[in-house]
N, C-alpha and C positions, 0 to 999 in steps of 0.2 A: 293556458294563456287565452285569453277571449281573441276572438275573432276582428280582424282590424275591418272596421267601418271601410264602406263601398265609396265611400267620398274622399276617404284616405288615400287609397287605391289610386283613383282616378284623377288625384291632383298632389302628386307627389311633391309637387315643384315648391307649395307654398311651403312647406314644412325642410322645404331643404333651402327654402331663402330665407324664413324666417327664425326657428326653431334653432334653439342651439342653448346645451347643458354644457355646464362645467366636468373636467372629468375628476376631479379635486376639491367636496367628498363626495365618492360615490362606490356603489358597488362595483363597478365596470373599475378604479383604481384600485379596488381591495383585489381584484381576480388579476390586475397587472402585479400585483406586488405579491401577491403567493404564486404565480406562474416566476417570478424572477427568484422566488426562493429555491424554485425547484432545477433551474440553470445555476443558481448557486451552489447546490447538493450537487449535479453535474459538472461542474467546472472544478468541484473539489475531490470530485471522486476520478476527475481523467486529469488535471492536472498534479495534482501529487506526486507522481511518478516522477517527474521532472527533478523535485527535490530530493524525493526517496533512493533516486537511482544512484544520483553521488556520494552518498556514504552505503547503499547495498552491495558497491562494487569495489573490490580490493585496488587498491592504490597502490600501486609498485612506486617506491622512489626512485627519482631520476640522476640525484645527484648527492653526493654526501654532506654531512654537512660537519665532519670535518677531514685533513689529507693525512696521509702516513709523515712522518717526523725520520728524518734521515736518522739520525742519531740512535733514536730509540722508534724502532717499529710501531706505531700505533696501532690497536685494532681498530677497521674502520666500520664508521658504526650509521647507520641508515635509520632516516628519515621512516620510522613506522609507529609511530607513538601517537595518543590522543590526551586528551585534556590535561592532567596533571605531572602525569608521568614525563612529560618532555621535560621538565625543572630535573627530574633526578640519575636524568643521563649526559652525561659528557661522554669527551675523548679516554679511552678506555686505554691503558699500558698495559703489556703482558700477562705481567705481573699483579696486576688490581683489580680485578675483578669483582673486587669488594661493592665499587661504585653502581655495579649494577644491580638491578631488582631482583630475588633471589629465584623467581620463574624465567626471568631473561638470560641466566647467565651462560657462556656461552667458552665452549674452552678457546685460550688466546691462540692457539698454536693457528689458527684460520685467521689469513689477512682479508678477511672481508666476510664480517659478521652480520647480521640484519637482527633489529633488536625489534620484537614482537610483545604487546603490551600485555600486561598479567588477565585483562579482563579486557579484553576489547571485544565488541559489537560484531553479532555474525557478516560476515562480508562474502562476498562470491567472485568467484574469478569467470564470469561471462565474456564469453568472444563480443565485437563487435557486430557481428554479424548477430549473433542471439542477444545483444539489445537491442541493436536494430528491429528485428523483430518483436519485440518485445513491446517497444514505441509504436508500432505500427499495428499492434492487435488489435487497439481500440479504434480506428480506424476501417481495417476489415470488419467488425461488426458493424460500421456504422453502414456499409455496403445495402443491411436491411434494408434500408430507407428504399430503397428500390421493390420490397416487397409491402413495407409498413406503409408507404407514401400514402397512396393512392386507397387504402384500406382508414387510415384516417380520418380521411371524412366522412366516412361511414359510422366507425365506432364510436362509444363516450369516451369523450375525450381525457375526461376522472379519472375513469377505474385503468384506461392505458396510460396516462401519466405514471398512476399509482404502480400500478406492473413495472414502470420504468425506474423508479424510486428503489422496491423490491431490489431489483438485480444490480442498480451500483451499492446499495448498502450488503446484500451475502457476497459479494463478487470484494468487496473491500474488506470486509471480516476478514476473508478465506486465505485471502495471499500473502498476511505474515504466515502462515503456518505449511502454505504448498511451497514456500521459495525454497527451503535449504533442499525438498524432494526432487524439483528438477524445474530448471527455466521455463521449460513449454507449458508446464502450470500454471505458471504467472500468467504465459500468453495465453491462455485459455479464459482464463477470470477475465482478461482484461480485453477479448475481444465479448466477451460475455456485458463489460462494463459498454462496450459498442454498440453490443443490439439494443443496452436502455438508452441511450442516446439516440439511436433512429428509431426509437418508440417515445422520446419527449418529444422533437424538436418539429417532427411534420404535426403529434397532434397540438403541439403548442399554438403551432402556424393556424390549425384549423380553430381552434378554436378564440384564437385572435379575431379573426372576421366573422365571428358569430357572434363575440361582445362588443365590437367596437365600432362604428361609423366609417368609410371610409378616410373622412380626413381625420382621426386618432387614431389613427392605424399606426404611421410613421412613429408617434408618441409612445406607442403599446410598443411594438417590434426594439424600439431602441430603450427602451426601460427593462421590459423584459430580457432582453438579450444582454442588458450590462450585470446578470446576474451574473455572467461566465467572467467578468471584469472582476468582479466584486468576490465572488470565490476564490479567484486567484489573488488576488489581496491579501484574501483570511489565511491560505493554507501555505503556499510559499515562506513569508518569514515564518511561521509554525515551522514548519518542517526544518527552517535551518536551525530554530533553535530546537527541536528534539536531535537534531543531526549531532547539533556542540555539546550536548548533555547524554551523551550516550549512555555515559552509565547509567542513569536515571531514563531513558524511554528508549531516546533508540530508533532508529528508520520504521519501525514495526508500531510506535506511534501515531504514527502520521497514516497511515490507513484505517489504523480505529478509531481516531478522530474522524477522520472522513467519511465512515458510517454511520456515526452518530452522529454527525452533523443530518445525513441523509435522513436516519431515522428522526432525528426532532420535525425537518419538513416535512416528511410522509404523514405525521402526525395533523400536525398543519393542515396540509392538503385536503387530508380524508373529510375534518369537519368546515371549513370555509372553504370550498370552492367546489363550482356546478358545472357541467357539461355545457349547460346554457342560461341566458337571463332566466326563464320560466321557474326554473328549475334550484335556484337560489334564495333561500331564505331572507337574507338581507335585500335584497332586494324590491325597492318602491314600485307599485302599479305606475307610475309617471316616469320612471327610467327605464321598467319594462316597455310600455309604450314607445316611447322613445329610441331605443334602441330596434327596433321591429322596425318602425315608418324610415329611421334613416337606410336600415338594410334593407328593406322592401323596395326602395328607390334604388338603390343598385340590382335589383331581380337578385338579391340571393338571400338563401332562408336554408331552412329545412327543405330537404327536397321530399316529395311524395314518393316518389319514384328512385331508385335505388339502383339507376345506371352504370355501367361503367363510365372511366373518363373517358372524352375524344379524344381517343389515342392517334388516329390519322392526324386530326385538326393540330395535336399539339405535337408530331413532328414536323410539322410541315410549319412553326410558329415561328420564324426569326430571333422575334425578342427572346421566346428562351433560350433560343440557343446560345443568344449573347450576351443573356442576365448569367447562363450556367459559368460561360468563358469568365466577365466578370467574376463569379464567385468563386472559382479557381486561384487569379489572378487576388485574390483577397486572400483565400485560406493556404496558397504553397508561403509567403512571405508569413503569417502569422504563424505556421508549425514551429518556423525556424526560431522565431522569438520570444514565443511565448511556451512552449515545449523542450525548446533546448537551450533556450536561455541562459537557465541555470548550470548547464553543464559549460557552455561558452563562459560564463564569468568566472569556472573555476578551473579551466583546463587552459583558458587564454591569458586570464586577466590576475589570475591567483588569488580570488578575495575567498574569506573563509564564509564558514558555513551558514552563520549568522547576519552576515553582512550580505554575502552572497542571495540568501531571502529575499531582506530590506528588497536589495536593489533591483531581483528580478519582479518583483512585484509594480514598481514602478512605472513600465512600460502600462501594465494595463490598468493603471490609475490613467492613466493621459490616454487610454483609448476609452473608458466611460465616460470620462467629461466631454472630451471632442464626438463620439457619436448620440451623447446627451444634449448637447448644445445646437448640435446639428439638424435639426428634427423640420424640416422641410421636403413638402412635394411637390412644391413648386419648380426643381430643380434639382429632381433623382439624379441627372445626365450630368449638370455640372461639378455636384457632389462626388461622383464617382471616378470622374472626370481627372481633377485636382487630387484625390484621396490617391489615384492608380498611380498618375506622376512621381508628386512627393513618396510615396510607399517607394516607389522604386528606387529612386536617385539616395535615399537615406540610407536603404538595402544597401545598394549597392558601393556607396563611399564607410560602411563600417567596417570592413577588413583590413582600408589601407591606414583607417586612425589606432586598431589595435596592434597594428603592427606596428607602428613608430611609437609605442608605448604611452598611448592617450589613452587609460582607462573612461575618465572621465567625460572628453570628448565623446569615448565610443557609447555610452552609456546616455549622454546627451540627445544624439543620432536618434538611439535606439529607441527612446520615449517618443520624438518627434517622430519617428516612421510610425508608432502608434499612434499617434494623433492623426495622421491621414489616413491611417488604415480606416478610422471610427467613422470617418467622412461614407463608408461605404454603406454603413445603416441607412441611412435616408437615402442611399444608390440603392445599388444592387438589392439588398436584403430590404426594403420596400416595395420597390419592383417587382419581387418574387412572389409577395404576396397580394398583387396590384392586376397581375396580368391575366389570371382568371381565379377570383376569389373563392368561388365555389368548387376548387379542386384546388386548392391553396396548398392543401397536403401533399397529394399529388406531385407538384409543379418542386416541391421543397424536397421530396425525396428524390427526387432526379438529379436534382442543381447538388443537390450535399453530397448524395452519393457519388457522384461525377466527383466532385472536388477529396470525396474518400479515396479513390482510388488515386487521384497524385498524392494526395500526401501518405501512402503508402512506400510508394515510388519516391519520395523525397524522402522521408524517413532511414531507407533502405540504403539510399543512395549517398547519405549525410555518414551514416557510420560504416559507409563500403569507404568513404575516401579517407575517414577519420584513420581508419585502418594502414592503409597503406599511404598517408603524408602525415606528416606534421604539423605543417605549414595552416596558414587562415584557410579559410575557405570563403572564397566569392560567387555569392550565388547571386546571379542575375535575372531579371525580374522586366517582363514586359507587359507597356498598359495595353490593356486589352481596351476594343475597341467597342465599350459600351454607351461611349459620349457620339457615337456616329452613326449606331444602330438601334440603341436601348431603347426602352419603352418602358414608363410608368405607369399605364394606362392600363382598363382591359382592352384583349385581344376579340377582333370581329368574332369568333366564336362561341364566345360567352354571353350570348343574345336568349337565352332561353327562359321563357319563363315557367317559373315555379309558384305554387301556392304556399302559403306563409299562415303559420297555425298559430 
């Protein structure tokens, strides 16, 4: 990249009043739209599980579905059947046995028979505690982010993305074939599916304020980040329909599609996307430029010098502590809804496995539009503001409309509490990469890691209670105080200048 003119330098201002590119075509939207393929590959290799786990796990019936006959003893016959085979079971006499399937049959002389289908789908009898765990492995990978953060900004941002690609696609391969060996396998893969997660997400971050201006930042973060919207869209109804069609694919589906999805991105990745403008093929000498004078004006670039971050400076930083608070306050409400969603609309609400999909899908349909729509920096504070309240009050009034049997209501709720969740893109998830750009990585492996360890903690805590009630669960939700302390802005310590090659 040639050397930016000394007049450049020295009068920043005109080019940041005057100067101004569309980012719609350009290459700077070709590297927003492959970074969201690869939160798409992400969001389909950690959400999966959600739909996978409800038909991986043995269903015990709770109730028969029909009673013993005074007269004549019925054998009573339980609810264990899938697709077709439920037409050719009825209420079973002693004496008839004929009616059953010839792998099902079962001798009468037993008043309570449980009828098991000739060819049904491997299933596992996991405690709660060991799916809890289970939920929560990807999670503890994500912990990396405390090692990967702050390395980030140092490495290409390419060949770590690509590394991160790598390990959800073998890490999704691997786990139809370790489940029937033993559950801690799965959690193994799937905290493994964690460290690729805190090797996209901080160098994502970094390499957003290498191509972007600061005011198309807000733009990039909330485009890129609806890849995880937009994945879950793809794989959820997927998954309920391999769920309904067992015989034909089967829970064991649904993670080799979600490799291959990864793999077609990785493909992707490899030949259109560059570490930085320079460095990009497609890329015009006039967008190069451009892109250099607008970050040059913020003093950040390439650094010469290969520092660590100001680790003092940035505990001692307010706004992150209260961008971190904020994005806790975003991520413990989003595990519940978009992670266990699907287990809520089948263990609360009864919908089948198909439909169950559809509608968990939904919520994060209404959280791309709303944090797509939302894309202002003018008002991080307000947005996050409004996003925390509503999030909470929708949380928290969804227990008591499932309870009084308002599928639909509760369902309702639950899209809307996604629509102010989205509000949080141009809050918090701006902010974080607002507040000292130049350690953008950094700043982002702290605040997610932080927010890893509660929803570890909430994960753990969701199928401790599942365990011992029955009953809804109301988890309650407070807004966190980032409309009173936040910051959009950089921090005083991000004053340093750097030379720009």
């Amino acid at each position: 990249m040639p050397k930016i003119a000394p007049s450049i330098r020295d009068e920043p201002e005109i080019f940041a009043s005057k100067e101004k590119r569309a980012v719609f075509p350009s290459t700077r939207f070709l590297m927003a739209f492959i970074l969201s393929l690869c939160f798409v590959a992400l969001s389909v290799a950690t959400s999966n599980l959600a739909q996978a786990m409800i038909c991986m796990i043995h269903q015990r019936p709770k109730a028969p579905i029909a009673q013993p006959s005074d007269q004549h003893p019925a054998t009573l016959v339980r609810l264990g059947l899938i697709g077709s085979e439920m037409d050719q079971i009825s209420t079973a006499q002693p004496n008839s046995s004929s009616q059953l399937p010839p792998c099902s049959e079962e001798t009468a002389s037993s008043t309570d028979v449980v009828i098991e289908p000739c060819q049904r789908v491997q299933s596992f009898e996991w405690t709660s505690g060991q799916q809890g765990a289970i939920y929560a492995a990807q999670n503890v990978g994500s912990l990396f982010m405390l090692l990967i953060g702050w390395q980030a900004d140092r490495l290409n941002g390419k060949w770590t993305i690509a590394a991160a690609l790598v390990l959800l696609i073998l890490s999704n391969s691997l786990i139809p074939s370790v489940a029937s060996t033993s559950p801690w396998l799965v959690f193994v893969f799937r905290v493994i599916i964690g460290i690729g997660d805190a090797l996209l997400f901080p160098s994502a971050s970094s390499m957003i304020t290498r191509w972007f201006p600061p005011k198309e930042r807000p733009f990039a973060v909330g485009f890129v980040s609806g890849g995880r919207q937009i994945g879950a869209l793809v794989i959820l109804p997927l998954g309920g329909f391999f769920c309904q069609e067992s015989t034909r694919f089967g829970w064991s589906a649904i993670f080799y599609v979600s490799a291959a999805i990864g793999a077609m991105v990785l493909i992707l990745w490899l030949f259109l996307s560059a570490d930085k403008p320079s460095k990009h093929f497609c890329v015009s000498p006039q967008e190069e430029q451009y892109i250099a004078r607008k970050i040059t004006e913020e003093r950040l670039g390439k650094r010469t010098v290969r520092e660590c971050p100001p680790w003092r400076k940035l505990a001692r930083c307010v706004p992150l502590y209260v961008a971190v608070a904020a994005l806790v306050c975003h991520e413990y409400p989003l595990v519940i809804m978009l992670q266990l969603l699907p287990k809520y609309f089948s263990d609360v609400l009864g919908l089948s496995y198909v439909v169950n999909g559809v509608i968990s899908s939904l919520p994060s349909v209404v959280l791309f539009v709303s944090k797509t729509l939302s894309c202002s920096t003018s008002c991080c504070k307000l947005f996050n503001f409004v996003g925390s309240l509503g999030l909470a009050v929708c949380v928290g009034i969804t227990p008591f409309l499932s309870s009084n049997g308002s599928p639909v209501a509760a369902i309702v709720v639950l899209c809307l509490a996604n629509g102010f969740a989205g509000m949080h893109t141009p809050g918090v998830q701006t902010a974080l990469v607002q507040i000292a750009p130049a350690y953008s990585g950094t700043v982002n492996g702290i605040a997610f890691a932080v927010a890893a360890i509660f929803s570890i903690a909430n994960k753990m805590l969701s199928f401790y209670i599942l365990s011992i009630s029955s009953g809804d669960i109301l988890h309650s939700l407070g807004i966190c105080r980032c409309p009173a302390m936040g910051k959009d802005t950089k921090s005083p310590f991000e004053t340093r200048k750097y030379i720009y090659n």
